[in-house]
C-alpha positions in Angstrom: 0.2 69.2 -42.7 -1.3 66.0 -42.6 0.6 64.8 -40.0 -1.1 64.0 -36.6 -1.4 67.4 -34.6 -3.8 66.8 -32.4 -7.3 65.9 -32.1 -9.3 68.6 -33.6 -7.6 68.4 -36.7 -10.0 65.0 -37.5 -12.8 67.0 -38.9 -10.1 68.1 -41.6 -9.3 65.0 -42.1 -12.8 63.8 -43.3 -12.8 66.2 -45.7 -9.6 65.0 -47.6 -12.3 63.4 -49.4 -13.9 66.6 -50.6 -10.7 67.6 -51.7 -9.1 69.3 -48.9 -5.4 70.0 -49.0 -5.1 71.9 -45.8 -3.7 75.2 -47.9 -0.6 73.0 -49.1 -1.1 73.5 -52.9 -1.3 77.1 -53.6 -3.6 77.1 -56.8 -6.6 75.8 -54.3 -6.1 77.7 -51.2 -9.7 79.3 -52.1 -11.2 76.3 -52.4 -9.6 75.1 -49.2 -11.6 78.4 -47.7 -15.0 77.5 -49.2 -14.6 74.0 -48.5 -14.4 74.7 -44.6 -17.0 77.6 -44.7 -19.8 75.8 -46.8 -19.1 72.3 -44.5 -19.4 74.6 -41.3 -22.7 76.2 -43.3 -24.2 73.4 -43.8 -24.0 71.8 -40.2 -25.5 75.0 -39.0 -27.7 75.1 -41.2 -29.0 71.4 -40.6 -28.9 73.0 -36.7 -31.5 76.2 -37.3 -33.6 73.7 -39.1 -33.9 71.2 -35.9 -34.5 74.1 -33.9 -37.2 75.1 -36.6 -38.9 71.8 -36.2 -38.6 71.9 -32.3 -40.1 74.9 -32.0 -43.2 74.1 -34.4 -43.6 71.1 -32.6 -43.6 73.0 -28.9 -46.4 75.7 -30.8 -48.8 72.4 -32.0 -48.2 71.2 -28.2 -49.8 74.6 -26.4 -53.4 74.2 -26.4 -55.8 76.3 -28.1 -57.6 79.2 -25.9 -60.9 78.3 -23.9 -62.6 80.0 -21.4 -60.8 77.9 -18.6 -57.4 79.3 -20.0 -58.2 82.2 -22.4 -53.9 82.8 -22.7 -51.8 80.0 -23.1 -48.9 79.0 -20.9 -45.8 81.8 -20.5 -43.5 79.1 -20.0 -44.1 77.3 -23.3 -44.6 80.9 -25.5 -41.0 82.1 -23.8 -39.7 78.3 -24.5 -40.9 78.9 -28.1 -39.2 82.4 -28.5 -35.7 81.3 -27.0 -35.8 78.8 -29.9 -36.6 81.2 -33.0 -34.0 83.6 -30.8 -31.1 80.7 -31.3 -32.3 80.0 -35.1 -31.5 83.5 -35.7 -28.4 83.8 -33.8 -27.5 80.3 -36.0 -28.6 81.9 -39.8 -26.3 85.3 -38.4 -23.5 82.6 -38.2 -24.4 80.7 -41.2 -24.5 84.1 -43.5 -21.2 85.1 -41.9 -19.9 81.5 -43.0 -21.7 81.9 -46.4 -20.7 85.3 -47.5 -17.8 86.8 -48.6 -14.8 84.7 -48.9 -12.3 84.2 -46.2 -9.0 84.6 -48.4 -7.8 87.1 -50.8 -8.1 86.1 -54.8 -4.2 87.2 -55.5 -1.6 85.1 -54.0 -2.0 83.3 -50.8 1.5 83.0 -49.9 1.3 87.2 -49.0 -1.8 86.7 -46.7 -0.2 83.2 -45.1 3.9 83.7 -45.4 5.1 81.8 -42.5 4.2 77.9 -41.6 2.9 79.4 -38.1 0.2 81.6 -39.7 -0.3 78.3 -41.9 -1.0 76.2 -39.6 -3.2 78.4 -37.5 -5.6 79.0 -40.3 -5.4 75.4 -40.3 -6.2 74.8 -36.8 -8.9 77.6 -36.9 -10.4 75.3 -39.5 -10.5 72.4 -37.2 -11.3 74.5 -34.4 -14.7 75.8 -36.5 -15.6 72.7 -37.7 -15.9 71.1 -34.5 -17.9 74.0 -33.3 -20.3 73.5 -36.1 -20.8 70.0 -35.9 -21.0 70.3 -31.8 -24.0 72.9 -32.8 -25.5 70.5 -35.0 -25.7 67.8 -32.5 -26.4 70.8 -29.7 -29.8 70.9 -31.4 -31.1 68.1 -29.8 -31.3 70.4 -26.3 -30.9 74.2 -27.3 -32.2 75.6 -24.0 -29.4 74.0 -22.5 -26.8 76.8 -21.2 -23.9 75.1 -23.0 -25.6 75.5 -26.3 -25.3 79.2 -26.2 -22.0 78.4 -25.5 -21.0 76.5 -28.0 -22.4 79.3 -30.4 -20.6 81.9 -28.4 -17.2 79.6 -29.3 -18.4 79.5 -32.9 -18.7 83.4 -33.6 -15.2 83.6 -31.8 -13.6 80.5 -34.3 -15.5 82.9 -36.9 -13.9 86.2 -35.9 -10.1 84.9 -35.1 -10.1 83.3 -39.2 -11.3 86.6 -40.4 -8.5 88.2 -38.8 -6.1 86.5 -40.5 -7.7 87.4 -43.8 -7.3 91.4 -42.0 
């Protein structure tokens, strides 16, 4: 499976390092799973927490009521609440991710019998992980309409891997 099948399967690829033997030896197919779900985890996880510090930083920035402006400006308070609103959305993916695991603890080969379903769980690996890490570097402008995107494509990688676990 290492073999070069296209460009979404470099995120895999990095984590050859980690250990990952893209499902190939069947007494670590688990820790193929957790592997992929605590890396995806943890870039949305490093997401929600630039999100956190954006939003603390747009709170500081709205001035204090005075008489001239008793209430402070709608536009920063709905800024501030569509960011804790997408750090939510993230911590729903990242508990998703983090809970229980994606394949069974008996034998793999029942769950993945042919090399098609293989390498689909494969490419739905690469296809998540690139998803995460686009969310992580997404943080840097969250009120951008792509970003909600990109989350919507990240519960759908989510979804289509726990099917195969079904």
């Amino acid at each position: 499976m290492a073999d070069d099948r296209g460009p979404a399967l470099e995120a895999l690829r990095r984590l050859n390092d980690a250990g990952y033997l893209f499902y190939l030896d069947r007494n670590r197919t688990r820790a193929d799973d957790l592997l992929v779900r605590a890396h995806a985890a943890d870039c949305l996880h490093r997401a929600a927490a630039a999100l956190s510090r954006a939003e603390q930083n747009l709170r500081r920035a709205i001035p204090a009521p005075s008489r001239e402006t008793p209430f402070p400006d709608p536009a920063l308070l709905g800024s501030a609440r569509a960011l804790k609103a997408l750090q939510e959305r993230i911590a729903l993916l990242e508990t998703r991710l983090r809970g229980p695991a994606l394949l069974p603890d008996g034998d793999f080969s029942t769950k993945i019998p042919t090399e098609d379903l293989h390498y689909r769980l494969v490419s739905l690996d690469a296809a998540l992980l690139d998803c995460a890490a686009a969310i992580e570097t997404g943080a840097m402008a969250p009120l951008e309409p792509a970003f909600s995107s990109l989350l919507n494509a990240a519960e759908q990688a989510i979804s289509k891997r726990n099917e195969i676990s079904g």
